[in-house]
GUFIBA-941797 format. One line per field, with one value per residue (C-alpha): residue in three letters; x, y, z; residue number from 1. Coordinates in steps of 0.2 Angstrom, whole numbers, plus 5000, padded with zeros to 4 digits. Each point is the difference from the previous one (the first is absolute). Layout:
% GUFIBA-941797
resn = (ALA_...);
px = (X_...);
py = (Y_...);
pz = (Z_...);
resi = (NUM_...);
This chain:
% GUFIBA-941797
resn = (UNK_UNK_UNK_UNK_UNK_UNK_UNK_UNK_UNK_UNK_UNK_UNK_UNK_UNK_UNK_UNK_UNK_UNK_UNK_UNK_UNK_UNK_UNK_UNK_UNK_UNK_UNK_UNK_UNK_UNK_UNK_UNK_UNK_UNK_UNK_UNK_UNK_UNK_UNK_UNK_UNK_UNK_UNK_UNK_UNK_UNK_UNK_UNK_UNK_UNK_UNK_UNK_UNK_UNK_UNK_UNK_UNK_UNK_UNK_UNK_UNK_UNK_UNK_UNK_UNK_UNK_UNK_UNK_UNK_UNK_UNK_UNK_UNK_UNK_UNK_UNK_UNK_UNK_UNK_UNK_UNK_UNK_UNK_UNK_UNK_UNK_UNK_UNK_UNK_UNK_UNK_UNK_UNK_UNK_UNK_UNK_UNK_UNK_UNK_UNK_UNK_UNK_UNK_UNK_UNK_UNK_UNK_UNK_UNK_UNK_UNK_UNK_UNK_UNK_UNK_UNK_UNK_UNK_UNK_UNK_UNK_UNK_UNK_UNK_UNK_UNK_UNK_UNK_UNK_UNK_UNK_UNK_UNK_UNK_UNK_UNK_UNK_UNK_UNK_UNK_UNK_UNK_UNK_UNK_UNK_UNK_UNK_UNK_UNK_UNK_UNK_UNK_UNK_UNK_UNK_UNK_UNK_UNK_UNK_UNK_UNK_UNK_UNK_UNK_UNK_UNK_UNK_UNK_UNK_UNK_UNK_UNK_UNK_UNK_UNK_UNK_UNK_UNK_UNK_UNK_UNK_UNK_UNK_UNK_UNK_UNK_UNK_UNK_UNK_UNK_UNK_UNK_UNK_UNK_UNK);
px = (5742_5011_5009_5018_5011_5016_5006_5018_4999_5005_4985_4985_4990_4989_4991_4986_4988_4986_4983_4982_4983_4989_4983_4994_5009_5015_5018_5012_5020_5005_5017_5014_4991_4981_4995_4990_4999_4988_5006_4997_5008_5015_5009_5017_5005_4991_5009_5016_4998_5001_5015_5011_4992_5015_5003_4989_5004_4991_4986_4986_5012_4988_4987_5009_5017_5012_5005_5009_5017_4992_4993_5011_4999_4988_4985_4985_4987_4989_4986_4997_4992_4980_4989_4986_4985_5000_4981_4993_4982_4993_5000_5019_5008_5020_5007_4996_5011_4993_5012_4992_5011_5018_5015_5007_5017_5010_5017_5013_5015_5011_5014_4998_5012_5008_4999_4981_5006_5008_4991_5004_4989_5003_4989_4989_4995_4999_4989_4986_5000_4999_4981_4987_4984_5009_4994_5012_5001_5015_5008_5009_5011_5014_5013_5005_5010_4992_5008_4993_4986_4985_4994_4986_5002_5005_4991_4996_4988_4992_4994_4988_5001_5002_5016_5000_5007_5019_5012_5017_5014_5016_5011_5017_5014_4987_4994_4982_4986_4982_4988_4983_4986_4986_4980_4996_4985_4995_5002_5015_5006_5011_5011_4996_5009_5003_4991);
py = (5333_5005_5014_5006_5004_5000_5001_5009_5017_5009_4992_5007_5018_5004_5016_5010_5009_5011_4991_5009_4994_5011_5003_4988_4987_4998_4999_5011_5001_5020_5007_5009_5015_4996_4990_4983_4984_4986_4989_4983_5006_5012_5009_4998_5020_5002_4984_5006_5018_4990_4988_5020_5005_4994_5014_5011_5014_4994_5005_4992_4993_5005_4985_4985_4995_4987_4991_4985_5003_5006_4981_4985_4986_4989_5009_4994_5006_4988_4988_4989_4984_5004_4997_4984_4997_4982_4998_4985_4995_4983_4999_5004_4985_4998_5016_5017_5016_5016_5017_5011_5018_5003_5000_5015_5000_5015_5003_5013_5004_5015_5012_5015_5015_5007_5016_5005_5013_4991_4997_4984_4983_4997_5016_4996_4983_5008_5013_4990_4987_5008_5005_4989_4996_5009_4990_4994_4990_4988_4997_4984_4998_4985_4997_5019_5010_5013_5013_4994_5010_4991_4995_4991_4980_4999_4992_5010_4996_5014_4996_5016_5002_5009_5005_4991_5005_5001_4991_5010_4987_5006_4989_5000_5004_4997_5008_5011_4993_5002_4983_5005_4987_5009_4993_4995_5007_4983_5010_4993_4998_4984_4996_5014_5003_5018_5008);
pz = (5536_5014_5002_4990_5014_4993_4984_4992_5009_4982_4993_5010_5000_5014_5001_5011_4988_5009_4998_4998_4997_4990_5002_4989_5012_4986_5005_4993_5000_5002_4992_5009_4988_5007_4982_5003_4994_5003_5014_4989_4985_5003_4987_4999_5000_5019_5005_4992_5008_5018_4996_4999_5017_5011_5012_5012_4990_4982_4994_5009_5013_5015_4992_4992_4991_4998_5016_4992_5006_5016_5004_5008_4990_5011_4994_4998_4987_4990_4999_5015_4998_5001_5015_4997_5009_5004_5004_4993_4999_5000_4982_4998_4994_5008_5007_4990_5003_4992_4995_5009_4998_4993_5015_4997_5012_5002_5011_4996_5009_4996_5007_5006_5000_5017_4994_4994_4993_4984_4983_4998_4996_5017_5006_4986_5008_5017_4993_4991_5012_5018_4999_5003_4989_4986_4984_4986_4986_5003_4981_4997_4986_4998_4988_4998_5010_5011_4989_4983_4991_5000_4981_4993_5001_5020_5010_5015_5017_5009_5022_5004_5020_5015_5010_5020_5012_4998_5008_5004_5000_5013_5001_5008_4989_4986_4984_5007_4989_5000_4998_4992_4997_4991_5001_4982_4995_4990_4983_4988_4985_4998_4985_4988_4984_4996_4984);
resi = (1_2_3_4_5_6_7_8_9_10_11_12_13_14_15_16_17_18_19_20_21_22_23_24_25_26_27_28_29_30_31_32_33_34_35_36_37_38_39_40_41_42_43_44_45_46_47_48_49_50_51_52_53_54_55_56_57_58_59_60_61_62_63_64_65_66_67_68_69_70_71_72_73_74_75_76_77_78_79_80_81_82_83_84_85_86_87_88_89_90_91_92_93_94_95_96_97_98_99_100_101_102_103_104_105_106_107_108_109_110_111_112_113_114_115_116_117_118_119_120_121_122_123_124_125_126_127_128_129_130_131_132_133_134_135_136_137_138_139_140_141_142_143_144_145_146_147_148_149_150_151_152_153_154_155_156_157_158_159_160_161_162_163_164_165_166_167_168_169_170_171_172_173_174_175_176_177_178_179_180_181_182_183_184_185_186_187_188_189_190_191_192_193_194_195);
């Protein structure tokens, strides 16, 4: 499956929620309050909990929120089509493609404030996304606007991966923007309906 890259802009929620392997090797969700929950089964309350996180002045600010009105609307987050190995032996009948691991693709775009000093979404943005190897779960939701509480029954996808390198966008007589494309980690959760 390719991709969504552009669907009604009201209709879409895109968030950054910190990311942290335990011990054990499970991945966890943190809330803006420091309460987990398991990277494959989030709960609705810590998901919620994020969606409200729209300003660099909320509670846990400083390590996720909700970007969505933050990003242009030629993002990129989603399911590539998976890489196949090719090989054939002499006993492969015709020509054989093998999946070999899921395409994750991921591309956001957003503005940036001229003044760092503001509170905004804008800032927000800017602030989770200006470091590198700072790890995220990128949360996917269509169909509901970005400021619509999160409840059991939506369907949600979850990209765990590493900020780049950003990219600061300055152009003349245009809006400033940051472009970030974070390394996925190879850990997902596609297509997953909320308990």
């Amino acid at each position: 499956m390719t991709s969504i890259d552009r669907l009604l802009r009201a209709n879409r929620t895109i968030m950054q929620v910190p990311v942290y392997e335990k011990v054990d090797g499970s991945l966890v969700i943190i809330s803006p309050t420091g309460t987990t929950t398991p990277f494959f089964t989030p709960s609705v309350a810590v998901l919620d909990a994020w969606r409200q996180v729209v300003t660099t002045n909320a509670t846990g600010a400083a390590h996720g929120g909700n970007v969505s009105c933050a990003i242009l609307d030629d993002a990129s987050l989603g399911m590539g089509e998976s890489e196949t190995d090719t090989e054939l032996t002499i006993c492969s009948i015709g020509n054989e493609a093998d999946p070999t691991f899921a395409n994750i693709e991921i591309e956001l775009t957003g503005l940036r404030d001229r003044n760092k000093a503001d509170t905004g979404v804008f800032n927000l943005w800017m602030q989770l996304n200006y470091a590198v190897d700072a790890r995220y779960g990128y949360v996917d939701r269509i169909g509901f606007a970005s400021t619509a509480a999160f409840a059991a029954g939506q369907i949600i996808s979850i990209y765990d991966a590493y900020t780049d390198v950003p990219v600061d966008i300055k152009e003349d007589r245009g809006n400033l923007k940051l472009q970030q494309s974070p390394v996925a980690s190879g850990n997902y959760l596609d297509r997953y309906t909320l308990a």
